[in-house]
N, C-alpha and C positions, 0 to 999 in steps of 0.2 A: 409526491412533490418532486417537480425537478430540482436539483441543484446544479447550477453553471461553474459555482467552486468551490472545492472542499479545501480543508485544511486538517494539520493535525499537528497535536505538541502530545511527546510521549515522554513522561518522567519518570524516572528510578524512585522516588517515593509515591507510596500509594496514600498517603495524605496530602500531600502538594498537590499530587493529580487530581484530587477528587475537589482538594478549593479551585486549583486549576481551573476544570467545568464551571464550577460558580462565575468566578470573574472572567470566565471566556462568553459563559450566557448572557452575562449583565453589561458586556460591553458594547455590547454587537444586534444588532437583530440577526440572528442565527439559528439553526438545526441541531440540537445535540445529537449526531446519527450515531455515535457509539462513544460510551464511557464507563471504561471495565478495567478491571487488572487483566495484566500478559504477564506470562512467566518472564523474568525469575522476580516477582515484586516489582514492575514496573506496573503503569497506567496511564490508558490511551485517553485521549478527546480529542474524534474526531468532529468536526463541525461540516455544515453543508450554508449554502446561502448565496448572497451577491458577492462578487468580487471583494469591491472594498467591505462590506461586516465580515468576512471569514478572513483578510486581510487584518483587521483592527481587532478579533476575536484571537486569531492569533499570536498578535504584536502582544497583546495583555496575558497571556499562556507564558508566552516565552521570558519577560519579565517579571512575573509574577515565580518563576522556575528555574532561572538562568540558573543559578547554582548544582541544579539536579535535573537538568533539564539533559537527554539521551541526544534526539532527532526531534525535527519539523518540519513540516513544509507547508504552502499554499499552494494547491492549483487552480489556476484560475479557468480553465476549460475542460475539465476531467472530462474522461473520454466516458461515455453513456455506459460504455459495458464495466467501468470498475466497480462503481455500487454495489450494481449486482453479485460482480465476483468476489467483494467481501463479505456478501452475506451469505455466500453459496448458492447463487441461482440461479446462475447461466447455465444455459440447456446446451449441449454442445452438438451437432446433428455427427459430425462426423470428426475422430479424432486423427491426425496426420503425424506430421512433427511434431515431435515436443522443445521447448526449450524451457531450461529451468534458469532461473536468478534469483540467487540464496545471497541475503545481507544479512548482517546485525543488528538493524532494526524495523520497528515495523515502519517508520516514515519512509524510509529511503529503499522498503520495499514495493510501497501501494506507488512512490513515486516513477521507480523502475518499470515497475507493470504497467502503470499510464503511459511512459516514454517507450514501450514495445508496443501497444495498441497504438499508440500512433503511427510511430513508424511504417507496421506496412498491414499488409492481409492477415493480423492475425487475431487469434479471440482468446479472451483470457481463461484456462482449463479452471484453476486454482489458485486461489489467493489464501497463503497458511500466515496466519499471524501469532506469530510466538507461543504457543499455547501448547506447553511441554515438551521443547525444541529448548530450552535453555536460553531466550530471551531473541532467538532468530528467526527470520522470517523466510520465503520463498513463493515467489511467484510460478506458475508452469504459463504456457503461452502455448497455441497450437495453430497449426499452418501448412502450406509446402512449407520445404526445405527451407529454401532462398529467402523464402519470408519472416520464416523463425531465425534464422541467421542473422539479417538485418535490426529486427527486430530482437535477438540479445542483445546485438552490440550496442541499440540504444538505449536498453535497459540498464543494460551494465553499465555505459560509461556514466547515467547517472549516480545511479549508486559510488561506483569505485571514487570519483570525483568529491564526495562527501567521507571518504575513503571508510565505504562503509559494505563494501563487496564482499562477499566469503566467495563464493566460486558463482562461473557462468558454465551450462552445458545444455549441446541440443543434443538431441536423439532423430536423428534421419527415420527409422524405422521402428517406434517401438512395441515391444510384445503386446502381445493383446492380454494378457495376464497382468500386465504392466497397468495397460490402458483402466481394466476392468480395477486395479486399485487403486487408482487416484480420483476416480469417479465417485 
């Protein structure tokens, strides 16, 4: 199933988040496409769907959590290739530049990684979501140069903007040792 826009509310309790799911299903006609614990005891819901149900799916997440509630977001035209890249299945034919964008959390990670796929020429390597990283996330992105350049700098200023950046870096040339472990 396509989805036009995803959404996600990520809580620091892992009971909040799991009713979270409840009242984000029941409010919306929506996709539950992931809802799971992330380290450190946090818990994801992401949702898929129309605009406005992942909109109103969300709104009920966020109020339902405010007190514990981490990061959010909606996006309302997610770029084709992020799905994939948080499930792990983008096929990459050829690896170039790398650019890395490390947050602290996983909202304002998948949101990063959307806003570099837009940006310019480039394809998502890896989407890591919190998962024995101590509650951080990190996108990698691959390109020319120029492209992965452009394309951190829109990743990152989302992220940093919700001032939720840990570091931004490209790699011009990276090892093929390199390459071969984050694949």
């Amino acid at each position: 199933m396509i989805h036009h826009a995803i959404g996600l509310v990520e809580f620091s309790s892992i009971a909040r988040g799991i009713e979270g799911a409840d009242i984000m299903a029941k409010t919306a006609d929506i996709s539950i496409l992931v809802a799971k614990t992330v380290c450190p005891g946090k818990y994801i819901v992401l949702v898929g769907g129309d605009v406005s149900a992942v909109q109103q799916s969300v709104r009920a997440g966020v109020e339902l959590g405010s007190e514990i509630m981490v990061d959010y977001f909606v996006i309302p035209n997610v770029h084709p290739s992020i799905l994939p890249a948080i499930s792990g299945a983008n096929l990459i034919d050829q690896v170039k530049a790398i650019g890395i964008i490390e947050t602290f959390s996983v909202a304002s990670s998948i949101e990063a990684a959307d806003a570099a796929v837009k940006e310019g020429e480039v394809e998502p390597l890896r989407l890591h979501l919190a998962f024995g990283i101590g509650g951080k996330s990190y996108s990698i992105v691959t390109g020319e140069v120029a492209a992965v350049n452009s394309a951190v700098e829109a990743g990152s200023s989302v992220a940093s903007a919700k001032g939720m950046l840990v570091k931004k870096v490209v790699i011009p040339r990276p090892a093929k040792q390199l390459i071969e472990s984050l694949l």
